[in-house]
C-alpha positions as CSV (number, residue, x, y, z in Angstrom):
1,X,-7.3,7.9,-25.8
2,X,-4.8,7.7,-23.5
3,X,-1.2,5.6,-22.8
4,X,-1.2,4.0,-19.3
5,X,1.6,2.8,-16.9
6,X,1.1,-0.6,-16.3
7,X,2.4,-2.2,-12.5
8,X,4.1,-5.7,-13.7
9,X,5.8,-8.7,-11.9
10,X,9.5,-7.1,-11.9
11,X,8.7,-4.2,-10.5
12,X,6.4,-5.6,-7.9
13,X,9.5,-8.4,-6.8
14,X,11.8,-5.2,-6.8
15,X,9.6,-3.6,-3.8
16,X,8.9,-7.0,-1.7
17,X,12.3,-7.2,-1.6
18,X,13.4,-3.6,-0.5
19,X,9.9,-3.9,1.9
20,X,11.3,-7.3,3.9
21,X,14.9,-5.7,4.1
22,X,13.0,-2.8,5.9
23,X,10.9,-5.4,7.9
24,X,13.7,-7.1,8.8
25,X,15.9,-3.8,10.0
26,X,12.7,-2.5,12.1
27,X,12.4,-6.2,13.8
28,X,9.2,-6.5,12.3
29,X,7.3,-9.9,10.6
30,X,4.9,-8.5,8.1
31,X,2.8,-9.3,5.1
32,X,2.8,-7.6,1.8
33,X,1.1,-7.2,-0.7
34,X,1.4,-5.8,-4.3
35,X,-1.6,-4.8,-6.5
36,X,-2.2,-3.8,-9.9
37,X,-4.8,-0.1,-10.2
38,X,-7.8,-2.4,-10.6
39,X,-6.5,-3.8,-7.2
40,X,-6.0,-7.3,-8.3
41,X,-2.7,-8.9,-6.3
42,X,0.5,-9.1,-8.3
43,X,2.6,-10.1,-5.5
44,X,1.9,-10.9,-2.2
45,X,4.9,-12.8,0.8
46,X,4.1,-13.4,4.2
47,X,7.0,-13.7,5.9
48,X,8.2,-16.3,8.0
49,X,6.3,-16.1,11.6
50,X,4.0,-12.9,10.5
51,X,0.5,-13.5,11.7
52,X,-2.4,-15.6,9.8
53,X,-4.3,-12.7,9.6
54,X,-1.4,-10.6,7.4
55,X,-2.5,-11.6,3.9
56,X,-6.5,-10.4,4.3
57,X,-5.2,-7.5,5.8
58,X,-2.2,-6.3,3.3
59,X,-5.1,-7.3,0.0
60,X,-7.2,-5.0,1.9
61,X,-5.2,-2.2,2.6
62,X,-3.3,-2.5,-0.6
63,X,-6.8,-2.6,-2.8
64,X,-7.5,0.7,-0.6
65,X,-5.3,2.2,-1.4
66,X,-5.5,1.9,-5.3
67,X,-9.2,2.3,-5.3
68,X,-9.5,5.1,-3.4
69,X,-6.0,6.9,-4.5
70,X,-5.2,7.9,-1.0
71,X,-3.3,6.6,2.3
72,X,-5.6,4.1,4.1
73,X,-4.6,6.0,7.7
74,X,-5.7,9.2,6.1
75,X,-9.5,7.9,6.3
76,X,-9.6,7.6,10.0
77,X,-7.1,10.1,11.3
78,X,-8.8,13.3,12.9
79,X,-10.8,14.8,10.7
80,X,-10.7,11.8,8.1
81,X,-13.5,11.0,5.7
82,X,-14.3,7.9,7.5
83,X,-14.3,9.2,10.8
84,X,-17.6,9.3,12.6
85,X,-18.1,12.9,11.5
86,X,-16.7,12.2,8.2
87,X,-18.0,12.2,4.4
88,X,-17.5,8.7,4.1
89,X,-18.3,7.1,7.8
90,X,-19.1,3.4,7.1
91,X,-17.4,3.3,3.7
92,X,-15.9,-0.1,4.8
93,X,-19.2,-1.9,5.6
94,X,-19.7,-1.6,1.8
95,X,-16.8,-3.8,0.6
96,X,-16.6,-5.7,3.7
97,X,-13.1,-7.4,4.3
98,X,-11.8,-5.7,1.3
99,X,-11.7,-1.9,2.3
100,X,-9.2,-0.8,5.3
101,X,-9.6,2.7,7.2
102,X,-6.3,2.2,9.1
103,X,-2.6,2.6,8.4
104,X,-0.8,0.3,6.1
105,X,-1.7,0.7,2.6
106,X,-0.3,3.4,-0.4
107,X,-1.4,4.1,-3.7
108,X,1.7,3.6,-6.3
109,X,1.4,7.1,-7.7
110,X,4.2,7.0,-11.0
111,X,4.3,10.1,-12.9
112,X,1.1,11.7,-10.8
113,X,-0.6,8.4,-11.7
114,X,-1.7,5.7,-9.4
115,X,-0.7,2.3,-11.3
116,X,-1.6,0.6,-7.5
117,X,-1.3,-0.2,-4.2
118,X,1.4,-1.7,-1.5
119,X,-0.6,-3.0,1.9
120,X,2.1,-4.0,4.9
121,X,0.5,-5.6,7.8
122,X,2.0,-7.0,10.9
123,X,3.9,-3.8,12.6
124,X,3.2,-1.3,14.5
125,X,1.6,1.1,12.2
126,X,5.0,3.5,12.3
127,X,6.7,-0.3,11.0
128,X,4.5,-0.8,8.4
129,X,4.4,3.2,7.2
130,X,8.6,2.5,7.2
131,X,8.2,-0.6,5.1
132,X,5.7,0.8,2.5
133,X,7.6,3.6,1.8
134,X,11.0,1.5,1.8
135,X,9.2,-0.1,-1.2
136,X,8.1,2.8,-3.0
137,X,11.8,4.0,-3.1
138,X,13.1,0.7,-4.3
139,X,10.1,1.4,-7.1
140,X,12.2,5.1,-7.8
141,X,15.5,3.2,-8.0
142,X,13.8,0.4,-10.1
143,X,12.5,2.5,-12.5
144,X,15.5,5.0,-12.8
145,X,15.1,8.9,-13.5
146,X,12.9,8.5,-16.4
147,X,10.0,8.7,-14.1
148,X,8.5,10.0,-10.4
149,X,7.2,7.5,-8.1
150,X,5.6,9.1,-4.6
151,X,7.8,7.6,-2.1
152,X,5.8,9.2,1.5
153,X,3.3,8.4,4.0
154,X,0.7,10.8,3.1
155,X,-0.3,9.8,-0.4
156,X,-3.5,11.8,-1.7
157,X,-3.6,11.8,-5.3
């Protein structure tokens, strides 16, 4: 048996606010989207004038990430598992509308373990990387020294 950090409410609020200050420097209107490691939504805020399609898209890319512990661009960059040539080609089409192979969603990786996932949609992928990773620093300060939260783009755990 083993302890487990849990993702809660607070600490999910803490990064959609550090991730719409970053939206808002970078000009951009996105969705996000905070999920627990099972990939069930704790948070999620479109913002005002972001696209209909934002919330689908940051749940996806959000659950992606937690399931599957990794970056979502990392599956379809060159050389990425879901590439044509890749281990995993067609992964998506089995959990359609709920797995994304494109750039947007992070695992939250505290203390080397993922406790879930952020999903930013509405940027340019660059926008949303910024944003993400605005929020997984705003996790670091949240949480104080006592523990390690992965605050990049690549994010393979």
């Amino acid at each position: 048996m083993r302890s487990v950090l849990r993702l809660e409410l607070e600490e999910a609020k803490a990064m959609l606010e550090a991730a719409k200050r970053a939206a808002q420097e970078a000009g951009a209107l996105e969705t996000i989207c905070i999920v627990d490691e099972g990939g069930y939504v704790i948070a999620l805020e479109r913002m005002n004038g972001a696209r209909l399609t934002g919330p689908e898209l940051a749940m996806a890319k959000a659950f992606t990430a937690s399931a599957h512990k990794r970056s979502t661009h990392l599956f379809n960059e060159p050389g990425g598992a879901a590439t044509t040539t890749g281990e995993a080609f067609g992964i998506h089409a089995m959990f359609p509308g709920k797995f994304a192979i494109f750039v947007g969603g992070f695992p939250i990786v505290v203390n080397g373990e993922v406790i879930g996932g952020i999903g930013v949609s509405g940027g340019t992928g660059e926008q949303d990387k910024a944003v993400a990773v605005a929020a997984l620093k705003a996790l670091q300060t949240h949480l104080g020294a006592d523990y390690e939260v992965l605050a990049q783009t690549d994010i393979r755990k």
